[in-house]
N, C-alpha and C positions, 0 to 999 in steps of 0.2 A: 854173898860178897857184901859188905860193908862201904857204904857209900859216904866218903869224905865229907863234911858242910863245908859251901864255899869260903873260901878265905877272908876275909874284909876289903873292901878297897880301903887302899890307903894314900889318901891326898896330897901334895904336895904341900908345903905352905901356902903358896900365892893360889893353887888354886883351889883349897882355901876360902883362902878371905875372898877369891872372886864370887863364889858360889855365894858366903854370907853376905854379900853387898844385894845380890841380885834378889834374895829375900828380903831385901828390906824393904816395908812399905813406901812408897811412891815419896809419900810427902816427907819421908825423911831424909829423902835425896833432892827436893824442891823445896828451899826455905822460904818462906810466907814470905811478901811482896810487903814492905811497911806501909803500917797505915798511918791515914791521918784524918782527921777527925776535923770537918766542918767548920768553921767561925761563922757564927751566926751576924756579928754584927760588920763581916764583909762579903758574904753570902747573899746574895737575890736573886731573883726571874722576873724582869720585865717582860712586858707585852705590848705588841704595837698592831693595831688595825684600821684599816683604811674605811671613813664613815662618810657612807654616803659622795662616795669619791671628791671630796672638796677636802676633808684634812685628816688628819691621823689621829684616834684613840689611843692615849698612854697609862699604864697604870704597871704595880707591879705587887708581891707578894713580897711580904715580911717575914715571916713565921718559917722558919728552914730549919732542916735537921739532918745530919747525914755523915758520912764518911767515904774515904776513898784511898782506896792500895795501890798503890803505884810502884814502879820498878822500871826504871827506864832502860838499864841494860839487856832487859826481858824483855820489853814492848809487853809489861804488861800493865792493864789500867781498869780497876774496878771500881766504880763510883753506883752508889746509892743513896738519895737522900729521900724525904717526906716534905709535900709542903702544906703548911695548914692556910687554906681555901679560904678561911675565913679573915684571912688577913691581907686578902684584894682591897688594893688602895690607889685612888684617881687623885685625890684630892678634891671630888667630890661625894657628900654623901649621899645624896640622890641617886645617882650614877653608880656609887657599892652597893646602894642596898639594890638595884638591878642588878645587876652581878651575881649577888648571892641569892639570887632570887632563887626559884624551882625551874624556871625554864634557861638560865644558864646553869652558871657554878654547881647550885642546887647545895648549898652549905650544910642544912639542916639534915639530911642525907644522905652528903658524901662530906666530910668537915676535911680529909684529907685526900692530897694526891700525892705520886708514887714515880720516881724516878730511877731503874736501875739495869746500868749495864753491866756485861763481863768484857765487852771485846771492843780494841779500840785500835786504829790503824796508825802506824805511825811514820813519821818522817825525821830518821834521825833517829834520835833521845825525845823529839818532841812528839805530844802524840795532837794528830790531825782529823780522827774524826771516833769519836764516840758512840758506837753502833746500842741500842737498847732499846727498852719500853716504857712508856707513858700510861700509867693509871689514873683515869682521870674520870668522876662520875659514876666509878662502876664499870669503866666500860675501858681494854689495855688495845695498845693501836702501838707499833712497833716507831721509835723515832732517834733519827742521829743529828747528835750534837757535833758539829765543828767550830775546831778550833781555832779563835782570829790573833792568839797569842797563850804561852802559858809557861809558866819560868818558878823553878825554885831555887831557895837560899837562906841565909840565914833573917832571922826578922829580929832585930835589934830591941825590940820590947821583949819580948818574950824570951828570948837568948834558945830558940828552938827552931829548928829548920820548918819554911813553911813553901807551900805549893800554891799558885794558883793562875786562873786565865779570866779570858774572855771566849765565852760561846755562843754559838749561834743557832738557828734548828726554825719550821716554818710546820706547823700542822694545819689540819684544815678542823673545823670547830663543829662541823655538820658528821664528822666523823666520831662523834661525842656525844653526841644526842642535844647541841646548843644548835638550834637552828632561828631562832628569836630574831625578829629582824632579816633577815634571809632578801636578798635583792638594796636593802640599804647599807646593809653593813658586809663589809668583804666575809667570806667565810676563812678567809686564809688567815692567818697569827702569825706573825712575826716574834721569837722569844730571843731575850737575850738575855741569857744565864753568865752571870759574874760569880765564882769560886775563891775563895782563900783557907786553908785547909792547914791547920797546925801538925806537924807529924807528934806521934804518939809514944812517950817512953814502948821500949822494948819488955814484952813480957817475959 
């Protein structure tokens, strides 16, 4: 007896296109979050610590570099930037070149630190706190930034939409290998990260 080959199946249209939708790689049913791309000359991270418990140490970093994908209807928010270590500035230079000494910063050694999160909470359309990592000396310690404001729109120089906030975040500096001073000087850091962020033509 002579054995039939099965018939084909045969699809309907719609299901179909359901079948080839469901093959399709992931990201091309998830369209990239736009980016934007850092302003350095509105970009910083201050730092504040308590000396000697009579007043407060201030100083802050220059040298930033970074980007960040945002998508507020997604609550989604990806920020990574670099800061170069060696651009700690008090307004004293006595007080930088300690800084950048080997038993803090350690500049000659680590010339850069390392800022990058994937996942950030939000409230709203705004997002409220920044969950990541801090590289800093060689040595990465988990740290979230929150947020004390953050607004995008158009920026009338540039005629291109731009984003940015004010953040806020507390590490402890013994967790870092800076222990220099230890009993005069707080170990705790106060940072305050200022953001402005140009979005980016579309590729």
């Amino acid at each position: 007896m002579r054995t039939r080959p099965p018939r084909p199946v045969r699809l309907s249209g719609l299901a179909a296109l359901l079948l080839a939708v469901q093959c399709l790689p992931a990201m091309a049913q998830t369209p990239e979050a736009p980016r934007y791309r850092l302003d350095p000359g509105h970009t910083f991270v201050h730092w504040e610590v308590l000396h000697m418990g009579t007043s407060t140490s201030r100083g802050r970093f220059d040298g930033l570099d970074g980007s960040i994908a945002f998508d507020a209807p997604r609550g989604a928010l990806d920020l990574g930037f670099t800061v170069d270590t060696r651009s700690v500035s008090t307004g004293s230079a006595a007080f930088d070149g300690v800084l950048r000494g080997a038993s803090l910063l350690d500049v000659q050694a680590h010339p850069q630190a390392w800022f990058v999160a994937r996942r950030a909470t939000f409230e709203g359309e705004m997002p409220r706190q920044v969950h990541g990592e801090l590289t800093l000396r060689g040595q990465s310690q988990p740290l979230t930034l929150t947020a004390r404001r953050w607004k995008c729109g158009l920026n009338l120089l540039f005629q291109r939409e731009v984003c940015g906030g004010d953040f806020e975040a507390t590490l402890s500096r013994a967790a870092f290998g800076m222990t220099l001073a230890a009993g005069l000087v707080s170990d705790e850091v106060r940072l305050l990260v200022q953001v402005e962020a140009i979005r980016e033509p579309a590729p």
